[in-house]
N, CA, C and O atoms as a DFTB+ gen file, in Angstrom:
520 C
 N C O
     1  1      21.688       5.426     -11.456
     2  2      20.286       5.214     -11.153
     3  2      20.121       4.941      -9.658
     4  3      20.655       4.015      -9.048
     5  1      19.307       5.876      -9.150
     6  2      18.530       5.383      -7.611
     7  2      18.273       4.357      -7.394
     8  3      17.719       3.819      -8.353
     9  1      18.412       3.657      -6.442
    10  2      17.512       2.444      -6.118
    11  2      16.804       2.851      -5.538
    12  3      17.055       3.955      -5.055
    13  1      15.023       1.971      -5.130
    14  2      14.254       2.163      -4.664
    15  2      14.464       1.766      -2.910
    16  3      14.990       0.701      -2.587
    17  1      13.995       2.734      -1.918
    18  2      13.873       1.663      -1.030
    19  2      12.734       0.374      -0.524
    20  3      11.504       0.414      -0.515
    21  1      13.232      -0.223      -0.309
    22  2      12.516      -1.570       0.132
    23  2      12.407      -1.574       1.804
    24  3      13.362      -1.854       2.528
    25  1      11.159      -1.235       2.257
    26  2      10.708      -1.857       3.152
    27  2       9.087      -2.453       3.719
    28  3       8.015      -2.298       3.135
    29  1       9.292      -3.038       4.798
    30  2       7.882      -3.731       4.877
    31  2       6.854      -3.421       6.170
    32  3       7.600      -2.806       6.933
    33  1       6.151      -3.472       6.523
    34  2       5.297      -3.200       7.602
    35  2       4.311      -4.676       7.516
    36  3       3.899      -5.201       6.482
    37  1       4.096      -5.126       8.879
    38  2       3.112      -5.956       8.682
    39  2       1.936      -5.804      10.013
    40  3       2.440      -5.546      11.106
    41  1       0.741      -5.920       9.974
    42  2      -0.407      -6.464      10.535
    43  2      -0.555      -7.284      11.626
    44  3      -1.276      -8.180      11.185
    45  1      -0.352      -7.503      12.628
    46  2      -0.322      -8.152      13.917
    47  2      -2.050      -8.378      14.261
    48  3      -2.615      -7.662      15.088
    49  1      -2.768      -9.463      13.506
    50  2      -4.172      -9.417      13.785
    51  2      -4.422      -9.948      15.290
    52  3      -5.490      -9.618      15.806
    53  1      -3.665     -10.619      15.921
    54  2      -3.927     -10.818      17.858
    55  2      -3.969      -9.660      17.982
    56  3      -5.030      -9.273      17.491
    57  1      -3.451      -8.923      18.338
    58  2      -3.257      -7.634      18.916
    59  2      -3.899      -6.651      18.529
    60  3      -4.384      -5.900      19.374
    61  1      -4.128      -6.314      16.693
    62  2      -4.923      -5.154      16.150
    63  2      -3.632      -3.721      16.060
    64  3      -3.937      -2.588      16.434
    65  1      -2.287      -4.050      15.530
    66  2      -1.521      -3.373      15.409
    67  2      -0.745      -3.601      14.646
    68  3      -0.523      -4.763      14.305
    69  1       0.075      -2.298      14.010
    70  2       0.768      -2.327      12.837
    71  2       2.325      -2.608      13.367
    72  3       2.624      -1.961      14.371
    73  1       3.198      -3.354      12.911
    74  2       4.684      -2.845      13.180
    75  2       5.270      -2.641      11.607
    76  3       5.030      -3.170      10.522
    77  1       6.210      -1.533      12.112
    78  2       6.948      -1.034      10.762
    79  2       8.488      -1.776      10.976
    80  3       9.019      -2.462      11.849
    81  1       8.999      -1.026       9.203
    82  2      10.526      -1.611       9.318
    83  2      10.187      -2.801       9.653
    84  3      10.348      -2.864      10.872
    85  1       9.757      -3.918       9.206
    86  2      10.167      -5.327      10.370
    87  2      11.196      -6.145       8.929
    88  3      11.125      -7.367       9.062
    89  1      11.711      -5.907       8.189
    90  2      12.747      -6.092       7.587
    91  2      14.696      -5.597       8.126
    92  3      15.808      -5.649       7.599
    93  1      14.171      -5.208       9.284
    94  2      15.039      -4.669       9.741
    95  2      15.409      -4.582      11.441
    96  3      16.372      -4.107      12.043
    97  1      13.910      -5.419      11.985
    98  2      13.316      -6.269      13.294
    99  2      14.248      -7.748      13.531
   100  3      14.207      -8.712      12.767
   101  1      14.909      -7.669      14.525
   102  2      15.528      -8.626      14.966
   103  2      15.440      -8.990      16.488
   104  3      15.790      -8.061      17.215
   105  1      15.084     -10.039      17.077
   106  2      15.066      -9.996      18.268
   107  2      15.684     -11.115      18.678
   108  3      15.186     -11.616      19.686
   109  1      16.896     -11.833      18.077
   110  2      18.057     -12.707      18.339
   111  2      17.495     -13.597      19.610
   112  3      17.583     -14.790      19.321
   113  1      17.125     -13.457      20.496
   114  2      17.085     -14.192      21.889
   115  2      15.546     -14.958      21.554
   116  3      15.193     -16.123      21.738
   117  1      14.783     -13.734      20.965
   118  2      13.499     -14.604      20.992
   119  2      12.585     -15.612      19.872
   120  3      11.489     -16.167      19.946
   121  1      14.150     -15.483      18.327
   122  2      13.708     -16.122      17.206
   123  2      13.243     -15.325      16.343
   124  3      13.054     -15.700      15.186
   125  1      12.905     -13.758      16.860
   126  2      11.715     -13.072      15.703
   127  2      12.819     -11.826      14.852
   128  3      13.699     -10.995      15.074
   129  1      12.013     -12.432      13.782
   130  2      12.883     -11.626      12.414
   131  2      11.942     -11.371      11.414
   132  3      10.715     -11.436      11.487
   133  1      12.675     -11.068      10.450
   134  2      11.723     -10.947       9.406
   135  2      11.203     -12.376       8.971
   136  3      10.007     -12.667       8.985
   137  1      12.353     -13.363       8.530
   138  2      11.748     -14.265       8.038
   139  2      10.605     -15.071       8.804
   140  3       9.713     -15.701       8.237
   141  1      10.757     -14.962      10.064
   142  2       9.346     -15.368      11.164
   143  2       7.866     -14.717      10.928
   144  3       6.826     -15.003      11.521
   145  1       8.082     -13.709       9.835
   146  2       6.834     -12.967       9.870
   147  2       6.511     -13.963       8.450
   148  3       5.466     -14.614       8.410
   149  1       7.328     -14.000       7.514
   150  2       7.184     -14.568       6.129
   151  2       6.070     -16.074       6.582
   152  3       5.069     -16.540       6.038
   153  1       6.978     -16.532       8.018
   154  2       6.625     -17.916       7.943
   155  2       5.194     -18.013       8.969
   156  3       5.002     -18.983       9.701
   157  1       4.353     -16.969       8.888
   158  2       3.277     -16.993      10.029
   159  2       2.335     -16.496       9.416
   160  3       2.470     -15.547       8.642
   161  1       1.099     -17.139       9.707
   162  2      -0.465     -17.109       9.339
   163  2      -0.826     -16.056      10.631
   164  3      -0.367     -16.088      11.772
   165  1      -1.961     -14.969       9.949
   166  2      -2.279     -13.764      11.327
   167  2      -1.571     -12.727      10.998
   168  3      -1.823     -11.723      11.664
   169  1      -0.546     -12.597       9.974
   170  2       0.524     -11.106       9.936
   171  2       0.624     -11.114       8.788
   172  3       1.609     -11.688       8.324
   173  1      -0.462     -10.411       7.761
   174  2      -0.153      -9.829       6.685
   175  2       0.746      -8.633       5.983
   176  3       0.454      -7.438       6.009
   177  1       1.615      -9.073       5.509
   178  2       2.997      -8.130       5.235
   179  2       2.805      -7.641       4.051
   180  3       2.586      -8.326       3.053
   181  1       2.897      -6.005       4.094
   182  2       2.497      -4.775       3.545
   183  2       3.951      -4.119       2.952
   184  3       4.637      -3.336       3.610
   185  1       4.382      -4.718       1.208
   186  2       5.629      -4.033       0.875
   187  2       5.154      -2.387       0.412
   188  3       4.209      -1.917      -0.222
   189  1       6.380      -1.818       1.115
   190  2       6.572       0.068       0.208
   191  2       6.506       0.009      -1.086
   192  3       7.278      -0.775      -1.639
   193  1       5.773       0.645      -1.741
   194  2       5.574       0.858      -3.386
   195  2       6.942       1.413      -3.940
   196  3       7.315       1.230      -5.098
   197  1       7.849       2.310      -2.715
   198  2       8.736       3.633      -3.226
   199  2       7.801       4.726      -3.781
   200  3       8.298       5.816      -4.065
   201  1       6.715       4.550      -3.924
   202  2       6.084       5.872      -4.019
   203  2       5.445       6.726      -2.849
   204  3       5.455       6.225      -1.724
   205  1       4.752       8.294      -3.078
   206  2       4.345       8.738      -1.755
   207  2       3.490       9.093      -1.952
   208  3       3.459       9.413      -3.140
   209  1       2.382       9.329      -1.348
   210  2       1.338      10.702      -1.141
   211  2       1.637      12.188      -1.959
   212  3       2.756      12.696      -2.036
   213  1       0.628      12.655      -2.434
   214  2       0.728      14.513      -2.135
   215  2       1.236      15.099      -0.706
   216  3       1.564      16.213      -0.300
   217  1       1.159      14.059      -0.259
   218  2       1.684      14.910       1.576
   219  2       2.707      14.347       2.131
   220  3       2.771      14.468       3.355
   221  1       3.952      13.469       1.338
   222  2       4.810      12.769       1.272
   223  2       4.922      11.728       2.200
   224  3       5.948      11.369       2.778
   225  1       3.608      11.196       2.318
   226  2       3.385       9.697       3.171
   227  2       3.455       8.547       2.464
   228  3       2.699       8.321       1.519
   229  1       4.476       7.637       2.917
   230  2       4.677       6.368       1.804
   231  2       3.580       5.465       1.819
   232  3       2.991       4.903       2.743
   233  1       3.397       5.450       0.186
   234  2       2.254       4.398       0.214
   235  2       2.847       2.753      -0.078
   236  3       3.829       2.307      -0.670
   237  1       1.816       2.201       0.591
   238  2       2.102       0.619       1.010
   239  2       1.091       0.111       0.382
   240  3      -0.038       0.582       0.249
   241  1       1.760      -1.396      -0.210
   242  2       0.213      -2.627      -0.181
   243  2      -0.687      -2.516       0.609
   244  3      -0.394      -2.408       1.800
   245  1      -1.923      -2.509       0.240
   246  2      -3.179      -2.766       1.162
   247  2      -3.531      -1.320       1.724
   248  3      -4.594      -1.185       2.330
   249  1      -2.511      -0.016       1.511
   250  2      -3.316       0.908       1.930
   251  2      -4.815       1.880       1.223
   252  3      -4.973       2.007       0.009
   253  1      -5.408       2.246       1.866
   254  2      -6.162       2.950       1.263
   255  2      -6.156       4.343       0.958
   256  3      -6.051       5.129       1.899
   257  1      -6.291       4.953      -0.693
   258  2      -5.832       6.064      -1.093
   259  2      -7.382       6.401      -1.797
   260  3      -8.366       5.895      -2.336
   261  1      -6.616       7.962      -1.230
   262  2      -8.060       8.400      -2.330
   263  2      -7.199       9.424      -3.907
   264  3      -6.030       9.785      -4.048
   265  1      -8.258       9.575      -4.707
   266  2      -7.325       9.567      -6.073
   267  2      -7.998      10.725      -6.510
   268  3      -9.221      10.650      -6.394
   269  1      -7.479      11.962      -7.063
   270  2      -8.272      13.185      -7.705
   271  2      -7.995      13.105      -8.870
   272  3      -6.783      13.257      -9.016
   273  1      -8.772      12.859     -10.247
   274  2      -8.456      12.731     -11.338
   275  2      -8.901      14.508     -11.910
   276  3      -9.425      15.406     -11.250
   277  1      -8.509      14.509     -13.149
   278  2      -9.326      15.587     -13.914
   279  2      -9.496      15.441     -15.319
   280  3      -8.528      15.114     -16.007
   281  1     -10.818      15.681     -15.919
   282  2     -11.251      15.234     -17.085
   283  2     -10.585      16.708     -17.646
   284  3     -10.054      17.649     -17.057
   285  1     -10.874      16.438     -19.036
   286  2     -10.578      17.772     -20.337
   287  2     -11.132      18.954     -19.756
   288  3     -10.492      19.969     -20.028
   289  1     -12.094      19.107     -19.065
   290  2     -12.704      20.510     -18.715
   291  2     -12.110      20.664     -17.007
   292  3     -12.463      21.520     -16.197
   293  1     -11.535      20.019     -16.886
   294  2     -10.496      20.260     -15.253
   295  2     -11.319      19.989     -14.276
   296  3     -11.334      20.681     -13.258
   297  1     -12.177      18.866     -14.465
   298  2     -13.607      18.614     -13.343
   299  2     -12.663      17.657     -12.846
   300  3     -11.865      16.924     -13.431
   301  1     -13.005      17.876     -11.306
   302  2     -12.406      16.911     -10.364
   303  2     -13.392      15.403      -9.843
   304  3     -14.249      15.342      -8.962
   305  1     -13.035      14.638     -10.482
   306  2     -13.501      13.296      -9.912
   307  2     -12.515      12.321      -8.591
   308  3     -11.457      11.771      -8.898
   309  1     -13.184      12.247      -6.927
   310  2     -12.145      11.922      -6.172
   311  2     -12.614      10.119      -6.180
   312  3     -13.751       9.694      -5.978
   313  1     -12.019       9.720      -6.320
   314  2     -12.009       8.490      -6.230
   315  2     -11.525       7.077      -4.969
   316  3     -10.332       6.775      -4.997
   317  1     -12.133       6.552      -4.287
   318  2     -11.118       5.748      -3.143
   319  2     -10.912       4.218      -3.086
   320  3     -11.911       3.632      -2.670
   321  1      -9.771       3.352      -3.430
   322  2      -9.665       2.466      -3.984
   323  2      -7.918       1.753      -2.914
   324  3      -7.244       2.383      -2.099
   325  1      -7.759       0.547      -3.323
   326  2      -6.824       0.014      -2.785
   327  2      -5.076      -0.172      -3.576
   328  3      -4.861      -0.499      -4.743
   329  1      -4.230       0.094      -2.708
   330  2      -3.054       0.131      -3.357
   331  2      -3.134      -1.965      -3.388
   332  3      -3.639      -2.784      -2.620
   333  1      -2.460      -2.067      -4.503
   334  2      -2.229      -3.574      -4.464
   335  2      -1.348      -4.144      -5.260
   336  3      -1.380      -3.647      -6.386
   337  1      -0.394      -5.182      -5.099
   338  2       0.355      -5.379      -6.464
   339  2      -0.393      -6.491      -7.713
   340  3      -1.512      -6.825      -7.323
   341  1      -0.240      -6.755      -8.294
   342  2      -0.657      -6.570      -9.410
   343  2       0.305      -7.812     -10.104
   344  3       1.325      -7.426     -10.675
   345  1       0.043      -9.196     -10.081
   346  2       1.265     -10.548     -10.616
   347  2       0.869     -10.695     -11.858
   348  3       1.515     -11.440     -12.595
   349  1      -0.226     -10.039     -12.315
   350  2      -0.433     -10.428     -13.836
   351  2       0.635      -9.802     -14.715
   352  3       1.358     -10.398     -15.513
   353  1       0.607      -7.888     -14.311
   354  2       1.172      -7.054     -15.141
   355  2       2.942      -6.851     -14.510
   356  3       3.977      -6.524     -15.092
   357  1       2.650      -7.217     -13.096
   358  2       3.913      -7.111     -12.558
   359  2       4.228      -5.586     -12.308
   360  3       5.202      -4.905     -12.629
   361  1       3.223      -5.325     -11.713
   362  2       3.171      -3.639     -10.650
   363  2       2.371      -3.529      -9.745
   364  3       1.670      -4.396      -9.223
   365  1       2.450      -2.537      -9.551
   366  2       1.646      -1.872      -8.115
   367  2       0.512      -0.809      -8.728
   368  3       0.727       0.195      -9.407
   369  1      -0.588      -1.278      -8.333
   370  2      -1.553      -0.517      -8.981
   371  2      -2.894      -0.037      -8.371
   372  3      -3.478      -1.074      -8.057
   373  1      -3.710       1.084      -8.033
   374  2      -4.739       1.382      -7.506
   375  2      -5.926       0.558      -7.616
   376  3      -5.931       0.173      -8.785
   377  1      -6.863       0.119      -7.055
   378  2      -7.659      -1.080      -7.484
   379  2      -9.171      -0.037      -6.968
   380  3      -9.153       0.987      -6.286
   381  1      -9.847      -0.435      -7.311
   382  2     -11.361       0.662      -7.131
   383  2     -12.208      -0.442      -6.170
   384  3     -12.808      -0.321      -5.102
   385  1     -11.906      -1.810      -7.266
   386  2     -13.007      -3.205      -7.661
   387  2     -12.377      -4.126      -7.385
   388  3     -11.191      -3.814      -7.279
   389  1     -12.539      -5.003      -7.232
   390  2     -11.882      -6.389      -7.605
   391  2     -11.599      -7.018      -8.839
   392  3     -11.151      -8.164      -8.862
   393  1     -11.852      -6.277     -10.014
   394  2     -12.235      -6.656     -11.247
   395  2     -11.273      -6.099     -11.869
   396  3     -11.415      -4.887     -11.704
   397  1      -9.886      -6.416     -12.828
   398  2      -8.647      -5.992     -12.989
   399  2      -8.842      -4.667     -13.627
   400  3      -8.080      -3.720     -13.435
   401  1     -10.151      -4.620     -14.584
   402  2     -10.131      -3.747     -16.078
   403  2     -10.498      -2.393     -14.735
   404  3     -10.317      -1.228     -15.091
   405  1     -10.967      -2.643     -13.352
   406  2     -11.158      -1.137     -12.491
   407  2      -9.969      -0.974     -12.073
   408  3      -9.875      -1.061     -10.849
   409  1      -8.744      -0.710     -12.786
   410  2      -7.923      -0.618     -11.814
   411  2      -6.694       0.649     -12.756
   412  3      -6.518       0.592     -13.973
   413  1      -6.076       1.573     -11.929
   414  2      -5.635       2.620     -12.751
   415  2      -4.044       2.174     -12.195
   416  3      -3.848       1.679     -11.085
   417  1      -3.018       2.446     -13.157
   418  2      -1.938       1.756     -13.008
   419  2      -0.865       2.914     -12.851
   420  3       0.307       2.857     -13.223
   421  1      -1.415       3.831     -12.310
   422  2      -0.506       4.865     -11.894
   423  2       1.127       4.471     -10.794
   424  3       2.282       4.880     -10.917
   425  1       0.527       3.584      -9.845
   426  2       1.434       3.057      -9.095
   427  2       2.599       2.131      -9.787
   428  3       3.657       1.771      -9.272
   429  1       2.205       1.907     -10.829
   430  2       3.429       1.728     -11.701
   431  2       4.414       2.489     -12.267
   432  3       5.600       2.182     -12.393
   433  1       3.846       3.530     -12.613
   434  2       4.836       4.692     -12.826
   435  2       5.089       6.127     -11.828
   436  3       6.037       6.905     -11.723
   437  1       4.000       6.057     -11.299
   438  2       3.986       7.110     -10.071
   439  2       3.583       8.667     -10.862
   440  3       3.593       9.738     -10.255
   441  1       3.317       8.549     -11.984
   442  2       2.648       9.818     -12.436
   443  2       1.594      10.421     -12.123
   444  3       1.561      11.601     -12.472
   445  1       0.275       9.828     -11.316
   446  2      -0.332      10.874     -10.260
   447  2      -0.571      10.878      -9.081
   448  3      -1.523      11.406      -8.506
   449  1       0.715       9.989      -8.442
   450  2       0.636      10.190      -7.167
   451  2       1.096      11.533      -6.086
   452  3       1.404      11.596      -4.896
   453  1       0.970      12.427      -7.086
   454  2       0.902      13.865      -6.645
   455  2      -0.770      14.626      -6.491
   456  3      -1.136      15.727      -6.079
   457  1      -1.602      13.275      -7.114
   458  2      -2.967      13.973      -6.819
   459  2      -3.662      12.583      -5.851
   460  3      -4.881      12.414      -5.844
   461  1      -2.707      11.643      -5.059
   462  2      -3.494      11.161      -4.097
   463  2      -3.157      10.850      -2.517
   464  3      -2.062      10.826      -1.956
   465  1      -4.028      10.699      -2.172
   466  2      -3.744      11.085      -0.348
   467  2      -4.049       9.177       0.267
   468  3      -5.003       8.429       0.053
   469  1      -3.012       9.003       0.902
   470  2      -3.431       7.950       1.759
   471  2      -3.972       8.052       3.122
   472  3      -3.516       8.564       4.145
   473  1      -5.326       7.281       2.800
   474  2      -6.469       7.581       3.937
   475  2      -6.309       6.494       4.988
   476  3      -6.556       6.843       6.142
   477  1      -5.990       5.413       4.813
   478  2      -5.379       4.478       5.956
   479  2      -5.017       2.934       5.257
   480  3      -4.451       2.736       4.182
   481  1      -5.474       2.039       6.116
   482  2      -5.130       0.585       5.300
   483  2      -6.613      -0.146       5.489
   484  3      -7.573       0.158       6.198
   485  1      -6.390      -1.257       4.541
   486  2      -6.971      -2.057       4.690
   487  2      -7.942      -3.216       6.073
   488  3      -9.025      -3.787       6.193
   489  1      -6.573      -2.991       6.900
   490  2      -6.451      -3.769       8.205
   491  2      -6.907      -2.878       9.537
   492  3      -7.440      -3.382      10.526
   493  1      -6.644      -1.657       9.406
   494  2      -7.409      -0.621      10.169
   495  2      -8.445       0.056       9.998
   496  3      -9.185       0.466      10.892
   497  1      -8.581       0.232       8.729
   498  2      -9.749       1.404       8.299
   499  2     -10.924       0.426       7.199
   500  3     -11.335       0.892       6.137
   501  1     -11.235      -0.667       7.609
   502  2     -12.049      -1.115       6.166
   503  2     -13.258      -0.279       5.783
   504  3     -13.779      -0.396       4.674
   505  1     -13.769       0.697       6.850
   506  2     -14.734       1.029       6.955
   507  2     -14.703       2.344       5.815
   508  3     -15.777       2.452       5.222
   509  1     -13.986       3.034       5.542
   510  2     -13.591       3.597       4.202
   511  2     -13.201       2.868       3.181
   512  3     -12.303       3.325       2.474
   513  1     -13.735       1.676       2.891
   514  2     -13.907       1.415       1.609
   515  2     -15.766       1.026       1.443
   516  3     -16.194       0.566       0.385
   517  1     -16.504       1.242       2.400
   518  2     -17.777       1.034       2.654
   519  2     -18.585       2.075       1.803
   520  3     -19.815       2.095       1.857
């Protein structure tokens, strides 16, 4: 069996920038690591699902995806909602709402993440969830 990979990206709100890999960020001289990000208010840390895009872009916590469903007659409904994990059910799951019962749990199994596109995050783009 594969393992998944594990990595993290987090949110730098001083600045208004993303850093990636920071599970793998070490800067020995100046204290900063990963666990410095764990231990700081201002840097919301964004884990990899292991799943991807239709356009093989990894989707992350907090990003924003849009979702193409299709009913019985093959009508396309696009949908745009938040990747998020999920401590009740214990997954990663598309969120529409804030309200659990809106939420499609594909990111748990990754069965249609061949019909969705990540449009940005949370922390950059809120304005597509408007």
């Amino acid at each position: 069996m594969e393992q998944r990979e594990i990595k993290f990206r987090v949110w730098d709100n001083k600045n208004n920038i993303m850093i990636n890999n920071i599970q793998s960020l070490s800067y020995p001289h100046s204290g900063i690591d990963f666990d410095w990000f764990l231990n700081r208010s201002g840097f919301p840390i964004m884990q990899y699902t292991g799943l991807k895009d239709k356009n093989g872009k990894d989707i992350y916590v907090g990003d924003i995806v849009s979702l193409d469903t299709f009913d019985y007659k093959d009508r396309v409904t696009t949908e745009v909602g938040v990747c998020r994990y999920n401590d009740v059910w214990g997954v990663f799951m598309f969120h529409t709402g804030e309200d659990i019962s809106e939420a499609f749990t594909f990111f748990s199994i990754g069965c249609l993440t061949e019909n969705s596109t990540v449009l940005g995050n949370i922390n950059e783009n809120k304005e597509l969830l408007e």
